[in-house]
C-alpha angles and dihedrals in degrees: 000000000000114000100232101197109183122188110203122184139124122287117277089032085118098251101155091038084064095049090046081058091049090050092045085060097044081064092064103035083059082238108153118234150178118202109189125201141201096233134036084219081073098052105071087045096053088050099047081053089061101046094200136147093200084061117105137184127175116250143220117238092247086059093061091209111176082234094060091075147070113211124209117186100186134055125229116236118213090247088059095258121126118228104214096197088068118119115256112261118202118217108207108226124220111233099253080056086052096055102039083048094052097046083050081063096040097243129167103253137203126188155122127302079234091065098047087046087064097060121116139233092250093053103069093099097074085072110059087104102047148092106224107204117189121199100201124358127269143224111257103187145033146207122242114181093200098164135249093262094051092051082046096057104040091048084053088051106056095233093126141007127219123217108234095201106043096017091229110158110223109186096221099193104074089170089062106116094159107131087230102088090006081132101051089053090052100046095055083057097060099055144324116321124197129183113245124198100314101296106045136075108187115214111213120196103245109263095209082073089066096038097053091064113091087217137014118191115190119206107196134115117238100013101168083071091058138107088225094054087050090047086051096047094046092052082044085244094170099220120187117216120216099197124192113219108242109183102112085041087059098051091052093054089045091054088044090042114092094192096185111232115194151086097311095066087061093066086116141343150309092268100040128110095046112126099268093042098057093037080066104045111119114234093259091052084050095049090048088061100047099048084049090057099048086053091057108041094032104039106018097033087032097202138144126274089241096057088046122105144175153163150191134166111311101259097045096053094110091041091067098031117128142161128305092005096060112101089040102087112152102185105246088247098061118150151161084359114139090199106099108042096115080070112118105164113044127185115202110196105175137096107199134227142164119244117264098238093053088057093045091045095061096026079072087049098054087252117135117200125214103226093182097051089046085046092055098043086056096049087042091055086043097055083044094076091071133074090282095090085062080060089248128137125285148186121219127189112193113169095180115097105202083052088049095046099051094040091061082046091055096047086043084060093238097130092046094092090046088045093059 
């Protein structure tokens, strides 16, 4: 069985410096490995650290990588013949092509977690030979609201069958090719598929995937909150956590962190500011909440318009937006960017919280998901943005009660047992 190493300490612990080190000595070692990244802004650092030759990393067209394509000497002729004097054609490939091609070769690999999250379930035998290294973790399933009819009818006509004990989806025609449940097709192919309540089909990422590698290291903080710790434990993937302690760590951020306490985090209660919550605020609600925020960045932080930042969920950016903090939107989701270091006052308007059909998902599975700790890892990447992570100074404004709460908790210590 796979080795699932996770190391699992606070932002700015040199994680990836370390694995950078490990990967230094693979080199040398002559071990095979494939690091993957959030960001493709990442990538070209992390190579340049290594300074080595035997170091890929698939390529965009525009790159012209010699990697990128795929050379034939020769043209086909229509009665099958190759006429050698033919001029060589070059076949750009895609960069799932590119990597598949270069673990074929056994090269050294570097890529986005978007990449490696486009792998399919047939394609787990390139990786019997490699380290998988994962900077972050990723996000192993997703949500299809594909509609009760549709299930109705694929299920009529015997296009797929649907496990009653464990709800995995098998597309049974493999000769459809009719544009109408093309995607479902599709998506069966690429992993594993399971029927949820009657609206929903669950992707899950293959886990033969996971279990080829001869070694998967993890570099997160606060794993046990994670959708990936919850898919390994539902497949009985045994993972050992290598925590930091972070204790002195904690009382450093504590004593850099200004977390405002006053009126203007009263403006509504304990369950406000989740998604749902702020898509149905009314305007003056909205506007209740913007004007609170410009108070306390603009008058109470005092800073410039340039050093202010915020965020919300995605759709409702606009919604929440105020003065002197406008323009300065980090997506709630934020990680491992360098962009926005120069922050120093910081507005979290946000309460959250994971998906339903996640819960329900591994709730069938006997799976129970920590919201708080999930909640907390997500606030922690998010502050992280700012010039905090310099170890400077920094203002943070976080109206929700629940996230302030369980900030104070994490900086209190209180999730590092559940973290190891």
């Amino acid at each position: 069985m796979t080795k699932v190493k996770v190391y699992d300490a606070l932002m700015g612990s040199g994680k990836t410096h370390n694995a950078i080190e490990r990967m230094k000595s693979y080199l040398i070692e002559g071990k095979q490995f494939i690091f993957i990244t959030p960001f493709k802004s990442e990538i070209k650092r992390v190579l340049e650290a290594l300074d080595n030759k035997e170091v890929y990393a698939p390529r965009d067209m525009d790159e012209f990588g010699s990697d990128s394509f795929e050379i034939d000497t020769g043209l086909i002729q229509n009665d099958g013949s190759i006429d050698l004097n033919a001029e060589p054609t070059f076949k750009y490939l895609n960069k799932r092509a590119q990597f598949l091609k270069m673990a074929s070769q056994g090269k050294n690999i570097i890529s986005t977690h978007a990449l490696f999250m486009s792998l399919n379930k047939s394609d787990f035998s390139q990786f019997k030979d490699y380290i998988l290294i994962l900077d972050e973790v990723v996000n192993p399933l997703d949500i299809y609201k594909i509609g009760a009819k549709d299930i109705d009818i694929l299920r009529k006509q015997d296009l797929i069958v649907i496990n009653e004990e464990t709800g995995e989806v098998n597309f049974i025609q493999d000769e459809y090719n009719d544009p109408a449940f093309r995607n479902v097709r599709t998506l069966c192919g690429k992993g594993s598929v399971y029927f949820l309540d009657k609206y929903f089909f669950v992707w899950v990422f293959p886990i033969e995937i996971f279990k080829e590698f001869k070694e998967v290291q993890v570099l997160t903080y606060l794993f046990r909150g994670s959708l990936l710790s919850a898919y390994f434990r539902m497949y009985d993937i045994e993972y050992e956590i290598i925590p930091k302690e972070d204790k002195e760590q904690l009382e450093k951020v504590k004593g850099l962190l200004n977390v405002y306490e006053g009126r203007s985090n009263n403006i509504f209660g304990r369950n406000s500011f989740s998604k749902t919550w702020i898509e149905n605020l009314s305007k003056r609600n909205a506007r209740k909440i913007s004007d609170a925020t410009a108070y306390v960045i603009n008058k109470v932080f005092g800073t410039k318009s340039n050093e202010n930042a915020f965020t919300t969920f995605k759709d409702s950016k606009d919604k929440l937006s105020g003065r002197g903090y406008a323009k300065g939107f980090i997506p709630i989701n934020a990680r491992a960017s360098n962009d926005f270091r120069h922050k120093e006052s910081m507005a979290y308007l946000g309460n959250r919280y994971f998906n339903p059909q996640y819960l329900s998902f591994f709730r069938a599975k006997g799976i129970d998901l920590d919201e708080d700790i999930w909640a907390v890892s997500e606030l922690i990447q998010w502050v992280w943005r700012g010039r905090i992570r310099d170890g400077r100074e920094m203002n943070l404004f976080i109206p929700s009660i629940r996230m302030r709460t369980l900030l104070k908790d994490w900086l209190d210590g209180k999730f590092s047992s559940k973290a190891a």
